[in-house]
N, C-alpha and C positions, 0 to 999 in steps of 0.2 A: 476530390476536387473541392473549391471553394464557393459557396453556395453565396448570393447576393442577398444582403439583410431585405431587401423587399421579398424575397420568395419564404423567408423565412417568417415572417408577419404576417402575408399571404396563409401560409401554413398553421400559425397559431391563431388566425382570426377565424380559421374556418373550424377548428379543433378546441373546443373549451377544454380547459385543463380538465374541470371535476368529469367528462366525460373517458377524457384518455387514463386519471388516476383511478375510477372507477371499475374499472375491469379487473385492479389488482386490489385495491383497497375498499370497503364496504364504509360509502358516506351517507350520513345523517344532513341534512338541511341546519343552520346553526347560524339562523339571521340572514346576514348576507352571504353567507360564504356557506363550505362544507367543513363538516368535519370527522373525525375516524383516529382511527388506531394507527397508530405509525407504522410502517413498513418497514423501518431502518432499526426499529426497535421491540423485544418485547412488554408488553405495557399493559393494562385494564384500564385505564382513563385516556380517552382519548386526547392525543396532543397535536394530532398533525390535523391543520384545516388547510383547504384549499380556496381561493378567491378567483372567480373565474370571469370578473371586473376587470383585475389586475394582472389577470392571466400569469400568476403562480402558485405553487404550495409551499406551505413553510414547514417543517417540525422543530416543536419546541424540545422535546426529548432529545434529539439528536446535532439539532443547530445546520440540519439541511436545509437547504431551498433551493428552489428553482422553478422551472417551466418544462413544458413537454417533453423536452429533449433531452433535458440533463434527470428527468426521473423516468424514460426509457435508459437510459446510460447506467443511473445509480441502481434499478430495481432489476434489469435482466443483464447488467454489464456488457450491451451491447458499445459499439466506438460511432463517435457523435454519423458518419455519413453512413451509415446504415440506419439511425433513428431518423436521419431527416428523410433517408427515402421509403423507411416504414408508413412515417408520418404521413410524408407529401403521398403516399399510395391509398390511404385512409380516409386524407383530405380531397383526394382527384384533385391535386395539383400537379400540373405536368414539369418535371424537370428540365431544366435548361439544355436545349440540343447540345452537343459537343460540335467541335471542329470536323473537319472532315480528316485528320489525321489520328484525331480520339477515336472520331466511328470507326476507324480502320483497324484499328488495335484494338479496340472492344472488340468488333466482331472477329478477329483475331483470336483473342484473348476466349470470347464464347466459342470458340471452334473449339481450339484444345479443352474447355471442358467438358465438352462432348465426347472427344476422346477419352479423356481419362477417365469419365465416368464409363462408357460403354467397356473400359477392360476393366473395372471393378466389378462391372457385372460379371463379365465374364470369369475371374475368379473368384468371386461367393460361388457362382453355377458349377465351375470346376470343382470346388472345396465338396458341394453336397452330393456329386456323382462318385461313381467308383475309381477315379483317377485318383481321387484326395481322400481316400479311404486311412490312407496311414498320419496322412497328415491330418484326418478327424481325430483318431484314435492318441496322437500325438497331444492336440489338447486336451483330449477327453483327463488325460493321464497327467495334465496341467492343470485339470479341475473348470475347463473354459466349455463349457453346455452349450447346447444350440442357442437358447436364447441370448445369450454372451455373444457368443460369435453374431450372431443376429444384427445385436444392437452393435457390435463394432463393424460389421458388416467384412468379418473377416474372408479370406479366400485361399484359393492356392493355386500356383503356378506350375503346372507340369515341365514334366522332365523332358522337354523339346523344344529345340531352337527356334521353333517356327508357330510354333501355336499359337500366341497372342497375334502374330504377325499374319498369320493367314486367317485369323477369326476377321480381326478387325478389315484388313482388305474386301471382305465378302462384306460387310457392310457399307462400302465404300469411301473407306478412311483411306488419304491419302499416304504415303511411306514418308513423305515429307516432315505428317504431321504426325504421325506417331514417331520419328525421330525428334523431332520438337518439343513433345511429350514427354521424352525421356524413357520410352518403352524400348527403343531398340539401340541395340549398340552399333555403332558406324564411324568406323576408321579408313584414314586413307588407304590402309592397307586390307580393309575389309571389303570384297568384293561383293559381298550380301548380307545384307543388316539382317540382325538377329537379335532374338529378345534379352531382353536384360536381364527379366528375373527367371529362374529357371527351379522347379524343384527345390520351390520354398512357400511358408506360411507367408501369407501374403494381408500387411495391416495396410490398410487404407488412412489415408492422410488427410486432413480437411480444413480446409480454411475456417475464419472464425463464423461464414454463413453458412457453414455446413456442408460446401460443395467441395468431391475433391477434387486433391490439387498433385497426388505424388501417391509414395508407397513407400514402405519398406520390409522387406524380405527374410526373412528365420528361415535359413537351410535346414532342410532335413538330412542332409549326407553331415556327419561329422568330416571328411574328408575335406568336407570345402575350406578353403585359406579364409572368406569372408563369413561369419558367422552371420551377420547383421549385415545387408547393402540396402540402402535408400537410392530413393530416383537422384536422375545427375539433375542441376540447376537449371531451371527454364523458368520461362516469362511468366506463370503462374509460382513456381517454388524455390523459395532460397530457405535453405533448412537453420541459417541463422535469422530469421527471423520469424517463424514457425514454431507453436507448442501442440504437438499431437494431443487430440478431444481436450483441443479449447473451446471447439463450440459447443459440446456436452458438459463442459464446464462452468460456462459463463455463467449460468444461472445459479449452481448450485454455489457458488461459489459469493456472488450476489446474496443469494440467501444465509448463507452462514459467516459472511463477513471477514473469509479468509482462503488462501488458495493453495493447494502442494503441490510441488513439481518432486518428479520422483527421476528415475535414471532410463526407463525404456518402454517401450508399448506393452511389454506383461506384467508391467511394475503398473500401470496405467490402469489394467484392466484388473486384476487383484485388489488394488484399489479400491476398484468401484465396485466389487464383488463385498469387500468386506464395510460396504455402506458412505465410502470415502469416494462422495461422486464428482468432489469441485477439484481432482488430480488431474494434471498434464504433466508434457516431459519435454524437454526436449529432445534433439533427433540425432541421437547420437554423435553429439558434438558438446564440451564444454558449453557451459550457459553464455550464451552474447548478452552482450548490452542490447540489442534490438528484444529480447527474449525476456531480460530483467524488465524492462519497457511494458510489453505487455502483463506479466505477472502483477506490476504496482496498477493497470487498469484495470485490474478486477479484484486487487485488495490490496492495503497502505503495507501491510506484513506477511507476506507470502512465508510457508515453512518451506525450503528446502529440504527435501528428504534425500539420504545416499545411504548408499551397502555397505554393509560391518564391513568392510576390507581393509587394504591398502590403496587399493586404485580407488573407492568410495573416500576416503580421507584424501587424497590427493585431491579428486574432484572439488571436495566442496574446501578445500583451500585455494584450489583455483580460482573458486569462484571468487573468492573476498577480493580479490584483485581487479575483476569486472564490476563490484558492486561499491568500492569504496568509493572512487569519482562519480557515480550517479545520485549518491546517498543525498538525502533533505530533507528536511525536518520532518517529520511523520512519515516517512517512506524509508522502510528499513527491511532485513529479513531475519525468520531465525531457521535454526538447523537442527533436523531430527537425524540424528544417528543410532544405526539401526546395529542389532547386537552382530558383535564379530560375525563373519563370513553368511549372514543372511542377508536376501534382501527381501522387498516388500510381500513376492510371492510365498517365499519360504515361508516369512513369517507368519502370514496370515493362515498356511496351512497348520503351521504349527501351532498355534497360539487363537487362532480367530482375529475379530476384530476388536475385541478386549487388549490383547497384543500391540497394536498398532497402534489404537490410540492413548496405550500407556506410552510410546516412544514418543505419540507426537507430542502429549502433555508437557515432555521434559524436554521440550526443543529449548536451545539454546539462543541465547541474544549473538546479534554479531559481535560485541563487541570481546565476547567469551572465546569467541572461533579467531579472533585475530589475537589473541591475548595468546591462547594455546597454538596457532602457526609457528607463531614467534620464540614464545617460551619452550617450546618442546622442541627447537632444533640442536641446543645445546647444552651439556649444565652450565650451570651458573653459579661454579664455585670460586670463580676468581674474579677481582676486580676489571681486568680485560672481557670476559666471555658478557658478564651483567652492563659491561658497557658496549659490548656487541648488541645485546638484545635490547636497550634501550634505544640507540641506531639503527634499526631491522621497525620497531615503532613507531621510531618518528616520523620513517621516508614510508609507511604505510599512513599514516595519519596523515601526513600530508598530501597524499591525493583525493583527499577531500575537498572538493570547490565549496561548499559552503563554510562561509568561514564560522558563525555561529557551533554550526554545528563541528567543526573542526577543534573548535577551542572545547567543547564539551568530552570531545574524543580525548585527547589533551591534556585535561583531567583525568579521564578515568582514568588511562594510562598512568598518570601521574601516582594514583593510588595503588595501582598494583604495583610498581616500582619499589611503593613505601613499603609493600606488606612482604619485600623479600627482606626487607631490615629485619635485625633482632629488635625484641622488643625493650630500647635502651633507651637512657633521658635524655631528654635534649638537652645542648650544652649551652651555656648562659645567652649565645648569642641567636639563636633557635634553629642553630643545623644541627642536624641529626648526625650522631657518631656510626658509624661502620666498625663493627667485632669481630667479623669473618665470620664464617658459614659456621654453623653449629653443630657443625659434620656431618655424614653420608653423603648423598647425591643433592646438590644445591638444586637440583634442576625442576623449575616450577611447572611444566609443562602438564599436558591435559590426556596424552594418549600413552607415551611412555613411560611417564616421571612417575614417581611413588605418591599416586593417588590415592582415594578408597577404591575399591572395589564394589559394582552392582551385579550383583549376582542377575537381574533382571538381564541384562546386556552382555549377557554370556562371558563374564569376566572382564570386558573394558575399561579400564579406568578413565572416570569422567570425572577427577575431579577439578572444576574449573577456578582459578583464582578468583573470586571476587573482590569486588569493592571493598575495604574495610570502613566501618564507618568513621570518618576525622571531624571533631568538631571544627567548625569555623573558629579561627583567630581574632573575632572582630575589637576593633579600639570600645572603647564604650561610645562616643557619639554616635560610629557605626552601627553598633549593635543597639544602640536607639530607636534608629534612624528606622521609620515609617516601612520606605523599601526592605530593612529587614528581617522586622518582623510585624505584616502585613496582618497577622491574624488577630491583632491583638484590640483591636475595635473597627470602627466604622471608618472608612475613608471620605474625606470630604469631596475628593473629587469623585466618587463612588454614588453620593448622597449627592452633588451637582446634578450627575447626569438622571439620576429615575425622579430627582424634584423635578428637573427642568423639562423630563418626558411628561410627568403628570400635569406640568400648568402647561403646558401645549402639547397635548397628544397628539397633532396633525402630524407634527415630525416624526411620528414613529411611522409613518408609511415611506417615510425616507433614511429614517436610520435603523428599521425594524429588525436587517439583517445582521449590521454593524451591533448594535447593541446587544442581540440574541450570542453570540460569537462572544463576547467580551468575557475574561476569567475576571471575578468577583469575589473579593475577600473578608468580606463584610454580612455579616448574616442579615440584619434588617435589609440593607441595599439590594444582595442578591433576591431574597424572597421577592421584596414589589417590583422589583424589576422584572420577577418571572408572572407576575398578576397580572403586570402591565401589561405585557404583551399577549398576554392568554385574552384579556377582556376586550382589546383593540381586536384580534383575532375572530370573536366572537363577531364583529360588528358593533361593536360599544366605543365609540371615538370621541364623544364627546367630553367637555371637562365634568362636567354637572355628571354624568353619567359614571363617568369613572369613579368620580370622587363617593359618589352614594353607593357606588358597590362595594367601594373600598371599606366605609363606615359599616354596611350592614354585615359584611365580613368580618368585623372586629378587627382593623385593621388601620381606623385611624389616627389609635395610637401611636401604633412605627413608624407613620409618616412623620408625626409632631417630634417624635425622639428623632427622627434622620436628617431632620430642619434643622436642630441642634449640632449638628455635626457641621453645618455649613461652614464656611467660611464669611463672614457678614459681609466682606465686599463682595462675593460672588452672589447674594442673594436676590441682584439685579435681576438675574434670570427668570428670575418666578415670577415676574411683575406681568400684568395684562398686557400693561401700554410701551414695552419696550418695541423696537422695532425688530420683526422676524427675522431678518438677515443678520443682526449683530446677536439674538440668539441663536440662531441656528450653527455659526460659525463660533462660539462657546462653546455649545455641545460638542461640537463637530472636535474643537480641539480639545476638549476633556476626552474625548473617547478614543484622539491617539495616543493622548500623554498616557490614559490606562493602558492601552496596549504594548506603549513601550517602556512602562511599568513594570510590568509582568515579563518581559523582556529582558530588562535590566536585574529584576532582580535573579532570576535565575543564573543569569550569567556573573551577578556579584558572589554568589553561593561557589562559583566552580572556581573564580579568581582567590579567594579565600584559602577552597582545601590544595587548591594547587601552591597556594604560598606557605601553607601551615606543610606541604610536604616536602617543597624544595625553597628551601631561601633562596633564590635565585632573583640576580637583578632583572631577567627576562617576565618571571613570576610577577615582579613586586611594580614592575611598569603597567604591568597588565592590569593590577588591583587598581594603580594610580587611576589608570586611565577611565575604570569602570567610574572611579570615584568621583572622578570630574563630568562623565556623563551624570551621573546622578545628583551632583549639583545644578549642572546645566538642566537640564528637568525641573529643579525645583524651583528655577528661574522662570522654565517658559512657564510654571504653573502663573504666577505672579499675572502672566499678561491676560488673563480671563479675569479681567475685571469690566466697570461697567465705560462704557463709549466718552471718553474726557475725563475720566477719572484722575487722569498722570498731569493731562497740563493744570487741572487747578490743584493737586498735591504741589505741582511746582511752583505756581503762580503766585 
């Protein structure tokens, strides 16, 4: 539900930050504020302070910030309406009644998980009595210990139609609601509902607060047609949008800055046996889009894990089809494939967790996994089959909504394209000649094609096409040009924005975020702009103040050489007596022009190799058009000058 910014301020005025980040972070007093050790990062000097005036925290190490809410999110990966009803319970702020059709369906909604917790109990109770004697013995011989079972709160289901069904009656569970639950099976043609699961290992399913929500079932009869049955869909469970011990996960997962989805609940549980405790799965269904959703809320790179197979290569080619249209910028996956016909259990018997985490080391980028779909369905020895696989590319690359990030795709593709050419000259006009295949199997692929061989991955061949590296083509004015190569001094408008923060620090309490964020290519620039905010941080705001710590720092050297960099019209900014809205909207625009700086130039870097690979009019419109943006920019640079500057140029 959506919560009213009054109850949320309500929530934060009663809640100082350095109290709520204190429980995880050990802070020190540091003027006005807190400070400590970052959380998002390993460190010995602290960078992260807290100001509990301003009611947030910043870290300088990592370029987080936020308020109560989004550092219960970032530090235990909880999702924002469980941190506010954390909060508001911490705070005794009482949440907003519901409708009288919400109350209805919550209490609804709390019936059934009363239900389904009360038959969890009842299979852990069956699991530890003599009824589940084989099905103990059955994990025992999986390697899954009481304590294992414990913490997953595993159970089992006897071999009778009626047993869940007359436990829970005696406690006076309605047959409505354990139909609704998904405990019993009921057909028209069914004259008396009966249980669903029968004469199986029974995992329990839990939402991401821990309560559950479903099941699913490991026969012990080999006979049965279903080896694996989950609960059927109800108002608490839709197994497309469900990752079995996400709530056991969220934190570990939080903690180590990444998360593995693996293929099923004993892949889950091996997992966390061999020390890998931020693993989920989903539920015996290809990955959803609802499922990719959750995995990017508990880390920007989840590794997908699948079984040396056929059906595990299948899967996780599946996947790239779910994950191509959701992809954006820093939200990607990669993939651990695990040596032929093992999967996570096997492996870890065999191998430990030395094993595992050699596999996950060598997980793959996506872009590797869509490279090898592609390449490896066909050879590629004729000019037909290499113009099939370039087609099979493109229509995967373009289901990428980001277009940034599409044209980056784009590229790479572009390059693995180039690196099936022989290695011949380019002909005077700068397309590359074609010599035909240079015999055997042209076919570049990843799982079939005449790879290496790792003997780690029980003979698989992984070798993946990579990138080759292509120099940029640039003209020489280009390859002048500032955008670049960025590294090659001091940026002026680099040296604008940390003068213009030092002659008015006030503005760093408005752009403290924005400028901590900023990529920086200039070494003097970067350093005092990380001072700057370090000493503002401190409580040190003042100009006088700053500027004497910078001096006793030996540091006000690099200010006088970064003065020098200016641009003299722009050095209006540093003036006392200018007015603070025509600086502050200077800054404000130097620090988008850098943003789309660093923007531009990356994306000058892939219009380049993509035209040094294909002469193509498509290519060469593409470089145009960067080029004109990068004039257009050096344009708006122009207009950061000082308030009338243009009419008496004209005048």
């Amino acid at each position: 539900m959506r919560y009213p910014p009054s109850l949320l301020e309500e929530i934060k005025a009663r809640l100082p930050v350095s109290g709520v980040v204190g429980k995880r972070v050990r802070l020190v007093k540091a003027g006005r504020e807190w400070k400590g050790l970052s959380p998002f990062n390993a460190e010995k000097t602290p960078s992260f302070y807290v100001n509990d005036q301003k009611g947030f925290y910043h870290c300088f190490s990592s370029g987080k910030h936020g308020d109560i809410f989004s550092f219960l999110i970032e530090t235990e990966g909880v999702a924002f309406p469980e941190a506010v009803e954390r909060l508001a319970a911490e705070a005794g702020v009482p949440l907003p009644a519901s409708t009288p059709e919400m109350a209805r369906e919550e209490a609804r909604r709390n019936d059934l998980y009363e239900v389904v917790e009360l038959a969890a109990a009842f299979f852990e109770a069956t699991l530890a009595a003599n009824a589940g004697r084989e099905a103990r013995a059955y994990l025992e011989r999986r390697g899954i210990g009481g304590r294992t079972r414990q913490h997953f709160r595993l159970g089992y289901a006897p071999d009778d139609r009626f047993a869940l069904r007359d436990h829970l009656a005696q406690k006076g569970v309605p047959r409505e609601a354990m139909i609704e639950a998904g405990l019993l099976i009921a057909h028209e043609d069914t004259a008396v509902p009966y249980d669903r699961f029968r004469d199986r290992v029974m995992f329990p399913i839990h939402d991401r607060r821990g309560r559950v929500i479903a099941f699913g079932g490991r026969a012990m009869s080999a006979e049965v047609s279903a080896k694996y049955l989950n609960s059927s869909e109800t108002p608490l469970f839709h197994k497309g949008r469900v990752l079995y011990n996400h709530h056991n996960a969220r934190k570990p997962a939080a903690d180590r800055g990444t998360v593995i989805a693996v293929e099923g609940y004993v892949d889950v549980i091996a997992m966390t046996m061999a020390g890998f405790a931020h693993a989920v799965a989903p539920l015996g269904t290809a990955l959803t889009g609802d499922q990719l959703t959750l995995l990017w809320r508990m880390a920007d790179e989840p590794i997908l894990c699948f079984d040396g197979d056929a059906a595990g290569q299948r899967a996780a080619f599946r996947a790239i089809d779910v994950i191509l249209p959701q992809l954006a910028p820093g939200k990607s996956v990669r993939f651990a494939l695990l040596p032929e016909g093992q999967d996570p259990d096997d492996l870890f018997r065999a191998g430990g967790a030395e094993a595992i985490a050699a596999v996950l080391e060598r997980a793959h980028p996506l872009s590797d996994m869509l490279w090898a779909r592609e390449a490896d369905a066909t050879p590629l020895d004729t000019p037909e089959r290499r113009a099939a696989l370039e087609r099979r590319l493109a229509e995967s690359v373009g289901q990428i909504a980001d277009e940034t990030l599409r044209r980056h795709y784009r590229a790479d593709v572009l390059n693995r394209l180039r690196a099936l050419l022989p290695s011949t000259p380019a002909r005077g006009d700068g397309r590359q000649q074609w010599n035909g295949p240079q015999g055997g199997d042209a076919r570049a692929g990843a799982f079939r094609g005449g790879g290496r061989r790792d003997p780690r991955r029980g003979g698989r061949a992984e070798a993946f096409a990579t990138s080759p590296a292509v120099p940029p083509r640039a003209s020489p004015a280009l390859a002048n040009h500032p955008l670049f190569s960025p590294g090659r001094g001091e940026s002026p408008r680099e040296a604008l924005i940390v003068l213009g923060l030092l002659a008015h620090p006030a503005l760093l309490h408005q752009l403290a975020e924005d400028i901590a964020a900023l990529d920086f290519s200039g070494p003097l620039a970067a350093g005092l702009r990380a001072r700057l905010l370090e000493l503002v941080a401190e409580g040190i705001s003042d100009h006088a103040g700053i500027r004497d710590r910078l001096e006793r720092a030996g540091l006000a050297d690099r200010v006088a050489r970064l003065a020098q960099v200016m641009v003299p019209s722009e050095r209006w900014v540093l003036t006392a007596n200018g007015a603070p809205d025509d600086i502050l909207a200077a800054i404000r625009q130097a620090v988008t022009l850098q943003r789309r700086t660093r923007t531009l130039h990356t994306e000058l870097r892939a219009a380049q190799n993509a035209l040094a690979e294909d002469y193509s009019e498509a290519n060469l419109a593409w470089l145009i058009d960067v080029q004109a943006q990068v004039t257009s920019l050096d344009g708006a640079e122009a207009d950061v000058d000082a308030p009338g500057m243009g009419a008496e140029a004209g005048g």
